[in-house]
N, C-alpha and C positions, 0 to 999 in steps of 0.2 A: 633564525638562519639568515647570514648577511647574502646579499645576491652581489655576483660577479660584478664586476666592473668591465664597461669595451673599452677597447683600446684606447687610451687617450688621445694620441698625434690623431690617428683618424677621425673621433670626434672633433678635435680641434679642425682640423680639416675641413668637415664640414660643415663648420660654424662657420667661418672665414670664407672659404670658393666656392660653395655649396649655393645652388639657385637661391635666387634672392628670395621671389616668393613666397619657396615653400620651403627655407630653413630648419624655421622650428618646428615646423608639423612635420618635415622629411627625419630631421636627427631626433623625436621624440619615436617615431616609431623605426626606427632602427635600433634604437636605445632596447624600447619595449620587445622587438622581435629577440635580441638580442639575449634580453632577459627569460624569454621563455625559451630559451637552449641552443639558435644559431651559434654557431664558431663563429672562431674571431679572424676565419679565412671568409667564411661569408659573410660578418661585417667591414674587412676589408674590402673584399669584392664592390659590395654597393655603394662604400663611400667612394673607390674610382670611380665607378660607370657615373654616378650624380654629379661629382668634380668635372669628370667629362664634359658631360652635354651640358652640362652650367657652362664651361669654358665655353662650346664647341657654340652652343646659343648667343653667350656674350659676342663673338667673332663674327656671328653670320649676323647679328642687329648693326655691328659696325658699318654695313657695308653700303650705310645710308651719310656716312660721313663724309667729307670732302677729302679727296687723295692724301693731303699732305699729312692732315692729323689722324688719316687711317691707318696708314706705312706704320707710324710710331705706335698707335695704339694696338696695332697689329703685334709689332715687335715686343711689346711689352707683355700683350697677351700670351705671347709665344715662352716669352720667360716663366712668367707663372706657369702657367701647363706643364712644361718640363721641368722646374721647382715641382711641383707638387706631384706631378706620376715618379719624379728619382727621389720622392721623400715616402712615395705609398710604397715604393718598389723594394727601397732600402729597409722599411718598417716591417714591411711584409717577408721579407728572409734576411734580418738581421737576428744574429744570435746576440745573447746579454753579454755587453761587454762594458766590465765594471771598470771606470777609470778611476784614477789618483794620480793628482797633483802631474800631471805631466808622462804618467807609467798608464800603459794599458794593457792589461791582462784579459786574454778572450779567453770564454768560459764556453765550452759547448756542452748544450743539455741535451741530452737522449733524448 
């Protein structure tokens, strides 16, 4: 018996913005919870709230930087965050929408 797969963008997720420290031990046991019957609404759920406070952490450690390269770091921060909540948001109620060469056919599953 093969075991499910999580979602990929969301594990992808949180390999890339996901707290630095606890990366691999945070997405092996989301992986593992995952595996023993969570939905893939509540592996969504916890790859936002971790991308979160990993963001929301990186932003408040900034705040020891000197104004000028805080403003941009600031601002760059702010990009990722909103990249990444309009990619959990989209992932999280997007329906399968098969493309070709330029034609997109949406398909809504029951």
């Amino acid at each position: 018996m093969s075991q499910r797969a999580p979602p990929a963008m969301a594990t992808w997720l949180i390999e890339r913005l996901g707290p630095c420290r606890h990366r691999e031990s945070l997405t092996g046991d989301l992986i593992e919870q995952f595996h023993r019957g969570r939905s893939e609404s509540w592996y969504w759920r916890q790859v936002a709230i971790a991308v979160l406070l990993a963001r929301l952490h990186f932003v408040r450690s900034l705040l020891v930087v000197p104004k000028a390269k805080l403003i941009l770091r600031l601002l760059i921060e702010c990009a990722i965050l909103a990249l990444g909540l309009g990619t959990l948001t989209w992932a999280a109620t997007a329906n399968k929408v098969p493309c070709t060469i330029g034609i997109c056919v949406c398909t809504k599953t029951p």
